[in-house]
C-alpha positions in Angstrom: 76.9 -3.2 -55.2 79.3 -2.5 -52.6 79.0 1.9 -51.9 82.3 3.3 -51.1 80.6 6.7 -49.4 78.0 4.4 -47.2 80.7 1.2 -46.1 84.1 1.7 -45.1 86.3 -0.5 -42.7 84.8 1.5 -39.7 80.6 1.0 -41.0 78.4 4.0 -42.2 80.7 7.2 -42.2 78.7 9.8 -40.2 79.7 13.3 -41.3 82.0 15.1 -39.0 81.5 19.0 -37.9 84.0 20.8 -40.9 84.2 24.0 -42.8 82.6 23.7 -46.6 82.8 26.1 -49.2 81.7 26.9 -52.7 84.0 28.1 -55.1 82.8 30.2 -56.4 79.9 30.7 -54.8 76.7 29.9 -56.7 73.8 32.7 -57.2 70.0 32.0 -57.3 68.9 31.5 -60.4 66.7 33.2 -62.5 64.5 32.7 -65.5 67.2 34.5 -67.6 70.4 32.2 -66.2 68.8 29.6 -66.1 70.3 28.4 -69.5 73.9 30.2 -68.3 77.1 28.0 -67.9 77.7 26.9 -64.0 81.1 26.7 -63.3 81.8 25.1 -59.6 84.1 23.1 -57.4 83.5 22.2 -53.6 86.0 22.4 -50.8 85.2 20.5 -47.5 87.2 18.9 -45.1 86.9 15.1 -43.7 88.0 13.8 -40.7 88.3 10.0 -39.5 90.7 8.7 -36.3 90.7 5.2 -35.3 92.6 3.5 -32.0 95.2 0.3 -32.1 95.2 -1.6 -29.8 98.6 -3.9 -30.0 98.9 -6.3 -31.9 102.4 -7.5 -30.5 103.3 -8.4 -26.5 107.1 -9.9 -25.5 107.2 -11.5 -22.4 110.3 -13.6 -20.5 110.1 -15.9 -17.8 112.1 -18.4 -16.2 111.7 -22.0 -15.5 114.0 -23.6 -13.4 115.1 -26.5 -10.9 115.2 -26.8 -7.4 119.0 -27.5 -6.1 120.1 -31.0 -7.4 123.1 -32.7 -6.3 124.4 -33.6 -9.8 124.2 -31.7 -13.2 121.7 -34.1 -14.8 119.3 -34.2 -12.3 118.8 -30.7 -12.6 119.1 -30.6 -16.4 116.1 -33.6 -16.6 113.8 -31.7 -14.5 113.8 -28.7 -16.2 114.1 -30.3 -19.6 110.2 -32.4 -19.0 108.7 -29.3 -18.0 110.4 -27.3 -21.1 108.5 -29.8 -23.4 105.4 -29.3 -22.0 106.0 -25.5 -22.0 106.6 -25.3 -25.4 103.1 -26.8 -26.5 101.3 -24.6 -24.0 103.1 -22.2 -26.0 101.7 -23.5 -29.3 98.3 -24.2 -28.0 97.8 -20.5 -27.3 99.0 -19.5 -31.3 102.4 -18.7 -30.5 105.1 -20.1 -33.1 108.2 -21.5 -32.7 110.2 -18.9 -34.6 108.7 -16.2 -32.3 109.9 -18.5 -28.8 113.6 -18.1 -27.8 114.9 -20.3 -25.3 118.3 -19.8 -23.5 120.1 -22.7 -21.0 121.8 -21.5 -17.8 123.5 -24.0 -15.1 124.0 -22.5 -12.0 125.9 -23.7 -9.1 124.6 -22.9 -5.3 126.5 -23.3 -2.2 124.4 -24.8 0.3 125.5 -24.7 4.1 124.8 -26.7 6.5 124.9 -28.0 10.0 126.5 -31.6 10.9 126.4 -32.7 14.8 129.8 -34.3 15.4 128.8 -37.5 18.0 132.0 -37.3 20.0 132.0 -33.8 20.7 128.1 -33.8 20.3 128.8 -30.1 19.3 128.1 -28.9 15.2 130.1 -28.4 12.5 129.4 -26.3 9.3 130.0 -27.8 6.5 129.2 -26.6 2.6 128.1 -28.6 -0.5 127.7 -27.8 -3.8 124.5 -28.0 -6.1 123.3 -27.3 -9.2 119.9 -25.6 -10.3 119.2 -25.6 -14.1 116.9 -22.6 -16.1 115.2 -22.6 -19.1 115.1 -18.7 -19.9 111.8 -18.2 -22.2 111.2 -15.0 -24.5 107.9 -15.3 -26.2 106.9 -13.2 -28.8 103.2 -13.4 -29.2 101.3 -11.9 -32.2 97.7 -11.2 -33.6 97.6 -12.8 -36.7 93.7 -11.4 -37.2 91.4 -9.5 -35.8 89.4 -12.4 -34.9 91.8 -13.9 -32.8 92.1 -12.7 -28.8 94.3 -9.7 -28.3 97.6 -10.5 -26.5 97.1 -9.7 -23.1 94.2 -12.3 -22.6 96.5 -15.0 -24.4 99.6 -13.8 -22.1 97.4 -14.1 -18.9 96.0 -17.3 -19.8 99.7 -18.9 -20.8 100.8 -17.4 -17.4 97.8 -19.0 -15.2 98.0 -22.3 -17.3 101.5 -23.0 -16.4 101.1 -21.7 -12.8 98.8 -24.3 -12.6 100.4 -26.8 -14.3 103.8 -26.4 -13.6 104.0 -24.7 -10.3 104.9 -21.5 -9.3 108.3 -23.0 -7.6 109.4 -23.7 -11.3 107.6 -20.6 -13.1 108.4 -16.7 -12.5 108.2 -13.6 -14.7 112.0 -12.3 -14.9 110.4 -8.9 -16.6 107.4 -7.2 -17.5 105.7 -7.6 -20.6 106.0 -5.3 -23.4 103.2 -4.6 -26.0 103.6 -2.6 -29.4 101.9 -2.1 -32.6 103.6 -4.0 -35.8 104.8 -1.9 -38.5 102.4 -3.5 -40.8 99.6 -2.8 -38.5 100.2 0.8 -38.5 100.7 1.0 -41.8 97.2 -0.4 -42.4 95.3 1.7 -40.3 97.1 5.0 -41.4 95.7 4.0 -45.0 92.2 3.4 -43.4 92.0 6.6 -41.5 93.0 8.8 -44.7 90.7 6.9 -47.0 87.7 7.6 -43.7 88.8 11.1 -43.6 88.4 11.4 -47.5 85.2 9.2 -47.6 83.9 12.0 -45.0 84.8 14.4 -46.7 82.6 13.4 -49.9 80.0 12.7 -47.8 79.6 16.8 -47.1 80.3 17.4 -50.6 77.4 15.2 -51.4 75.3 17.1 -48.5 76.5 20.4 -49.8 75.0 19.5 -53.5 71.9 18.9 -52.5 71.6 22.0 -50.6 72.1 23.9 -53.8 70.0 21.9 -55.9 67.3 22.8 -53.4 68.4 27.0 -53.5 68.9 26.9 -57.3 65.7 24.9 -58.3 68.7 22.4 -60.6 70.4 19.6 -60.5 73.6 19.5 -58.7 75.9 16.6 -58.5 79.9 15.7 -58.0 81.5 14.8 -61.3 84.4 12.3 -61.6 82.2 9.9 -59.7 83.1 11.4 -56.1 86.4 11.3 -56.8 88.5 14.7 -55.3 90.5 16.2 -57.6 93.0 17.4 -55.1 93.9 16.5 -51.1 95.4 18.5 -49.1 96.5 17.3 -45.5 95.5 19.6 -42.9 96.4 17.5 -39.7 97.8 13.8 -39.6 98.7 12.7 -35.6 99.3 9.8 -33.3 99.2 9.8 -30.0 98.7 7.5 -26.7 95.0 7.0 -26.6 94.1 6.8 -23.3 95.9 9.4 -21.9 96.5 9.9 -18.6 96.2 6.6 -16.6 97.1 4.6 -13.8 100.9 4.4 -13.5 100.4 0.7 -11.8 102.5 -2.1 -13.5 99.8 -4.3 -13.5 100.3 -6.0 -17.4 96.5 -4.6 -18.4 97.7 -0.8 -17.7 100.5 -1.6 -19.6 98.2 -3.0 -22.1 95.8 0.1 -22.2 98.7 2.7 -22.1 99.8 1.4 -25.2 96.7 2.1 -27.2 97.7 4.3 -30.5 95.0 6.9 -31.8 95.4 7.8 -35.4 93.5 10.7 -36.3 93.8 12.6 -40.0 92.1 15.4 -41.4 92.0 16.7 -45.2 91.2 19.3 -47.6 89.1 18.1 -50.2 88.0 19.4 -53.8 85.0 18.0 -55.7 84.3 19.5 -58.8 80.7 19.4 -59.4 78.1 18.9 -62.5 75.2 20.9 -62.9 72.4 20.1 -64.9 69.7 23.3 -65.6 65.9 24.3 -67.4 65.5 26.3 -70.1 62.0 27.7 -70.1 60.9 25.8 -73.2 61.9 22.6 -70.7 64.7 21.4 -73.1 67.0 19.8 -70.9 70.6 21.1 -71.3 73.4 19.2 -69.5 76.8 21.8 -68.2 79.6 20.5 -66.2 81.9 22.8 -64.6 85.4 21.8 -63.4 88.3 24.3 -61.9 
């Protein structure tokens, strides 16, 4: 059976460094208490923080032709190379509905020198051509944690059509762009307040066996660990790597959008107490504030 204080998302919850207190605070008992009501609730504070690493990168790059003397020449070349883009595209998890493609025909004025035999001097002349670009903006996503993060997929894409393609047909027309998905966040946010409550049970639990050990009784959290209020003392998020490199290189860009999500809480337990009478009946007292 699955144990919600022992597995989380994150593995064993180690407890963090918080304040606990006992309200109110339980005496020693003696022989003549023993048998009293104990009336108790436990206050602690949990802490849990975890870092995103994107989960979404947007990229644009060109392809295009080398000057052609008609508009179909240049529309033909680019066109092959487009098709063969487009499954590199797919190969690497990337779906159609996440790849925009814009067409641009350009015309270029090329000059040029023409010896003229009678004269045998040269004459400049100028003809038109026509280069043809496929404008590409990928979107590419994680759709689960098992699959590589974006950057590696980007870089591979890239490299693949260098290689394939040639870098006289292939150039980055911006810098890539990576982000957390709203869903994402909103996932991890849950996680990191459910860690930072799940930590702070775990020092409740510590705490009751401390007092079962003073008192000589049997101390444990009633509602089955559940808190009975939470209180948020601190909820942030923030670039996780700080201070880094302010190269353009696409893995700082990468790392510099790392998100840390840290959270802490206030938590009440109310506890259960079980004590001895000295005849060693066994009387059962819950307390709850």
């Amino acid at each position: 059976m699955r144990d919600p204080l022992t597995e989380s998302p994150f593995g064993a919850l180690q407890p963090a460094r918080v304040f606990t207190s006992v309200e109110p605070s339980m005496p020693n008992l003696t022989d003549k208490k023993r048998d009293s009501k104990i009336s108790n609730s436990i206050v602690v504070s949990g802490k849990a923080s975890k870092i995103v690493e994107p989960d979404l990168g947007e990229i644009r790059f060109l392809l295009s032709s080398k000057p052609k003397s008609s508009t179909n020449e240049a529309k033909e070349s680019v066109l092959r190379r487009e098709d063969y883009v487009k499954q590199v595209l797919s190969n690497f998890l990337c779906r159609s509905s996440d790849i925009q493609v814009t067409h641009l025909l350009e015309p270029v004025t090329i000059e040029k020198q023409q010896k003229e035999k009678e004269a045998s001097k040269e004459k400049q002349t100028s003809e038109t051509y026509f280069i043809f670009k496929s404008e590409f903006w990928v979107k590419l996503r994680r759709w689960d944690q098992a699959d590589p993060n974006v950057l590696s997929r980007m870089t591979e894409i890239y490299n693949v059509l260098l290689e394939k393609v040639g870098a006289d047909f292939v150039s980055v027309i911006a810098l890539p762009s990576f982000t957390q998905t709203d869903s994402l966040m909103h996932k991890y946010r849950s996680d990191v307040s459910s860690s930072a409550v799940l930590d702070a049970r775990l020092k409740a639990s510590q705490v009751t066996k401390n007092l079962c050990h003073e008192n000589k009784c049997t101390v444990k959290l009633a509602n089955h660990g559940v808190p009975s209020s939470v209180v948020e003392l601190s909820f942030s998020e923030s670039p996780a790597n700080g201070e880094i490199s302010t190269s353009q290189s696409w893995s700082d860009l990468y790392r510099r959008a790392f998100c840390k999500i840290q959270a802490e809480f206030s938590c009440t337990f109310e506890v259960k107490s079980t004590s001895y009478s000295n005849k060693g009946k066994k009387e059962f007292y819950s307390g709850l504030r």
